[in-house]
KOLTILUM-716294 format. One record per atom (N, C-alpha, C): residue number from 1; residue in one letter; x, y, z. Coordinates in Angstrom, 3 decimals. Layout:
+------+------+----------+----------+----------+
| mivo | kepa |       c1 |       c2 |       c3 |
+------+------+----------+----------+----------+
|  NUM |    A |        X |        Y |        Z |
...
+------+------+----------+----------+----------+
***
This chain:
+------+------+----------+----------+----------+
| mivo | kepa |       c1 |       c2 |       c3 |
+------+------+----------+----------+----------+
|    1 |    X |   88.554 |   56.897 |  -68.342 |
|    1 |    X |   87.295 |   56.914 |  -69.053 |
|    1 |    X |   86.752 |   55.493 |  -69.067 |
|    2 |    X |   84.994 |   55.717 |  -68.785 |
|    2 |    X |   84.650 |   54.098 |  -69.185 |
|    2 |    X |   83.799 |   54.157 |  -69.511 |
|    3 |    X |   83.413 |   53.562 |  -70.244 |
|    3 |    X |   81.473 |   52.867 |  -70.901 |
|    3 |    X |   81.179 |   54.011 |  -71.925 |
|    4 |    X |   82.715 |   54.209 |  -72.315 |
|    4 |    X |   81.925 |   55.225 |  -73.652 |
|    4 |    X |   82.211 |   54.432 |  -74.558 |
|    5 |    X |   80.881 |   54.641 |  -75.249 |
|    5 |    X |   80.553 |   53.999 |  -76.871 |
|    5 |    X |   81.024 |   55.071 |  -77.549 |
|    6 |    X |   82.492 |   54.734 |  -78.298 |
|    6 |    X |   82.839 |   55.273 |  -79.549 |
|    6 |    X |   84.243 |   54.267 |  -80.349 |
|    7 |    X |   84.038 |   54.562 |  -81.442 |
|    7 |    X |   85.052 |   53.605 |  -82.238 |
|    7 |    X |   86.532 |   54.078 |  -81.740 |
|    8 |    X |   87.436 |   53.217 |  -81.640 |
|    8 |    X |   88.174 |   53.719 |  -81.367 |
|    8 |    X |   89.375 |   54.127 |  -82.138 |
|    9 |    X |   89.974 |   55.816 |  -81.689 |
|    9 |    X |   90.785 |   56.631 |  -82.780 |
|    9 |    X |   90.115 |   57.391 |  -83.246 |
|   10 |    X |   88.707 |   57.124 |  -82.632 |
|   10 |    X |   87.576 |   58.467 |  -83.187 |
|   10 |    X |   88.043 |   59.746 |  -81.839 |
|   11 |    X |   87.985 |   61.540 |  -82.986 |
|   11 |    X |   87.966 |   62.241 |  -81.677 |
|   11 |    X |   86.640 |   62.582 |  -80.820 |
|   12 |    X |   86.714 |   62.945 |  -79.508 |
|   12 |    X |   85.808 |   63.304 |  -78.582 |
|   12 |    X |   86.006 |   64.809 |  -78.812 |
|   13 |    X |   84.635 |   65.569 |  -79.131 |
|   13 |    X |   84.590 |   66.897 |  -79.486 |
|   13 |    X |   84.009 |   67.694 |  -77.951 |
|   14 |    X |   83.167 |   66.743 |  -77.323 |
|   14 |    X |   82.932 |   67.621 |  -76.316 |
|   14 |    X |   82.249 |   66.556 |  -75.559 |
|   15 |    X |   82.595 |   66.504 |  -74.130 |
|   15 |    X |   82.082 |   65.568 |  -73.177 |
|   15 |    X |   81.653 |   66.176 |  -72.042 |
|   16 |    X |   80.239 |   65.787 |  -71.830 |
|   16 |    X |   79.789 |   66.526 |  -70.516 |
|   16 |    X |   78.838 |   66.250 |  -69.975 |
|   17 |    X |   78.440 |   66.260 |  -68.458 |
|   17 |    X |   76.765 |   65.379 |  -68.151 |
|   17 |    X |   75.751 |   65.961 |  -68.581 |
|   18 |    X |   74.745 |   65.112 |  -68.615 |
|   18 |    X |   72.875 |   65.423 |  -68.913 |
|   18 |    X |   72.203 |   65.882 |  -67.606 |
|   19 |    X |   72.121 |   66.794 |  -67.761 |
|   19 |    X |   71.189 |   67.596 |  -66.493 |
|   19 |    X |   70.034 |   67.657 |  -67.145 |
|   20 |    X |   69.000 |   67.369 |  -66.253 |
|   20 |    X |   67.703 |   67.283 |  -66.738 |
|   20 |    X |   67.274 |   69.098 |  -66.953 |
|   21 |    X |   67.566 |   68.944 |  -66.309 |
|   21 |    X |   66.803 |   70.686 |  -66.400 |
|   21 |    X |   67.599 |   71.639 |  -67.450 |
|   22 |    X |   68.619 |   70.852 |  -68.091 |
|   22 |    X |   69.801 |   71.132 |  -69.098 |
|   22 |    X |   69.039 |   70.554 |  -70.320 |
|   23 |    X |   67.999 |   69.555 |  -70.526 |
|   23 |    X |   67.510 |   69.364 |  -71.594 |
|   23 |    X |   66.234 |   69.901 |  -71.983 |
|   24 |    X |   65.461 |   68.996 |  -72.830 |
|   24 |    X |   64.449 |   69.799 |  -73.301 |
|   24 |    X |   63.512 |   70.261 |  -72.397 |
|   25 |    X |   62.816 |   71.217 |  -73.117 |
|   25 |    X |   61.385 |   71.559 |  -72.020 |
|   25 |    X |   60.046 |   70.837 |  -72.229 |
|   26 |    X |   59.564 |   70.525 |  -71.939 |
|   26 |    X |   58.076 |   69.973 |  -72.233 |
|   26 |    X |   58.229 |   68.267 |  -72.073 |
|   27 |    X |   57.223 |   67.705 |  -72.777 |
|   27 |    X |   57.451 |   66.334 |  -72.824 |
|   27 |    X |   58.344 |   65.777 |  -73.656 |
|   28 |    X |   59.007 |   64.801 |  -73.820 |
|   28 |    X |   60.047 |   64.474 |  -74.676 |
|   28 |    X |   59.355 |   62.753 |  -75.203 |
|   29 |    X |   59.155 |   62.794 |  -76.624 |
|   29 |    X |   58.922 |   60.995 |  -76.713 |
|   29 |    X |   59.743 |   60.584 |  -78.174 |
|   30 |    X |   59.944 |   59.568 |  -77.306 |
|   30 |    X |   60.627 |   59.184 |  -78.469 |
|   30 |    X |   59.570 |   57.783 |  -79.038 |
|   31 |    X |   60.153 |   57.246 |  -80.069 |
|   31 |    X |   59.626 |   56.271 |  -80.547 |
|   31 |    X |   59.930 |   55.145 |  -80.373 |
|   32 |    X |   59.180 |   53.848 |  -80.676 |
|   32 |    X |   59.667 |   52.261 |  -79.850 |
|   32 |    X |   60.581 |   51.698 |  -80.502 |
|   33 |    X |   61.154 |   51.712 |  -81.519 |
|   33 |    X |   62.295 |   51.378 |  -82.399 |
|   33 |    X |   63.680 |   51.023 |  -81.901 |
|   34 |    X |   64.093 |   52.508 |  -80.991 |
|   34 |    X |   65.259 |   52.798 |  -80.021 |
|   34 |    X |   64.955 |   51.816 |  -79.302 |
|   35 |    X |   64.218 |   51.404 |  -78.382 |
|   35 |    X |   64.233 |   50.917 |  -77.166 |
|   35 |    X |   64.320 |   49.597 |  -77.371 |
|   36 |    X |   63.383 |   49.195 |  -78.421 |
|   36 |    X |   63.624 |   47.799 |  -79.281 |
|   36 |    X |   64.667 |   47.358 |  -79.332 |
|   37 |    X |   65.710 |   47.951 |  -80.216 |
|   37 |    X |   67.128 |   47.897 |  -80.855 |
|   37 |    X |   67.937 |   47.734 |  -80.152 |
|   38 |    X |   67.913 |   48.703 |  -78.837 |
|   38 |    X |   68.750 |   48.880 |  -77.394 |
|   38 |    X |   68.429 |   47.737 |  -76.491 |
|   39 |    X |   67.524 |   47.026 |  -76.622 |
|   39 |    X |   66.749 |   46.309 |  -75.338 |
|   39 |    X |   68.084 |   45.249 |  -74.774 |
|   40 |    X |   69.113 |   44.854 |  -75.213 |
|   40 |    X |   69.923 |   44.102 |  -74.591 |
|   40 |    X |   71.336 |   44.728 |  -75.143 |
|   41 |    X |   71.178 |   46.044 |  -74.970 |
|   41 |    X |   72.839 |   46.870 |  -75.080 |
|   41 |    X |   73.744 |   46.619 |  -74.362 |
|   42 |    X |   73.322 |   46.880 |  -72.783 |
|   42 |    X |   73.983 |   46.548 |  -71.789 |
|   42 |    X |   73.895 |   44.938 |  -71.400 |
|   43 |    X |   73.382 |   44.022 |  -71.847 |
|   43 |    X |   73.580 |   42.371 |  -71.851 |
|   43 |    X |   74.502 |   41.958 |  -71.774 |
|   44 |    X |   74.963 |   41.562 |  -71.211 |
|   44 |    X |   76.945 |   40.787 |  -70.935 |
|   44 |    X |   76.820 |   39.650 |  -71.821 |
|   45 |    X |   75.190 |   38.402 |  -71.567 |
|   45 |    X |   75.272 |   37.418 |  -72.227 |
|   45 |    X |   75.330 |   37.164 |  -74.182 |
|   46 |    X |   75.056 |   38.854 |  -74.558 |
|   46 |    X |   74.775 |   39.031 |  -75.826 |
|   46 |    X |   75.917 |   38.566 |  -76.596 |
+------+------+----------+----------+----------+
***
């Protein structure tokens, strides 16, 4: 396993890929907050 974000000793209840056509229907939006917050998640230099 790699690049999963979870604490660890926490259990995994169910793991499985995102198929697009597996998610919602229509448009999906989210709000700018997430993207804000996230903007240097993956940053090594953080």
């Amino acid at each position: 396993m790699s690049d999963l974000d979870a604490v660890v000793g926490t259990k995994i209840y169910d793991l499985s890929p995102f198929f697009t056509e597996m998610g919602p229907r229509g448009a999906v939006h989210q709000p700018a907050w997430p993207g804000q917050m996230l903007m240097n998640y993956w940053d090594d230099k953080v």
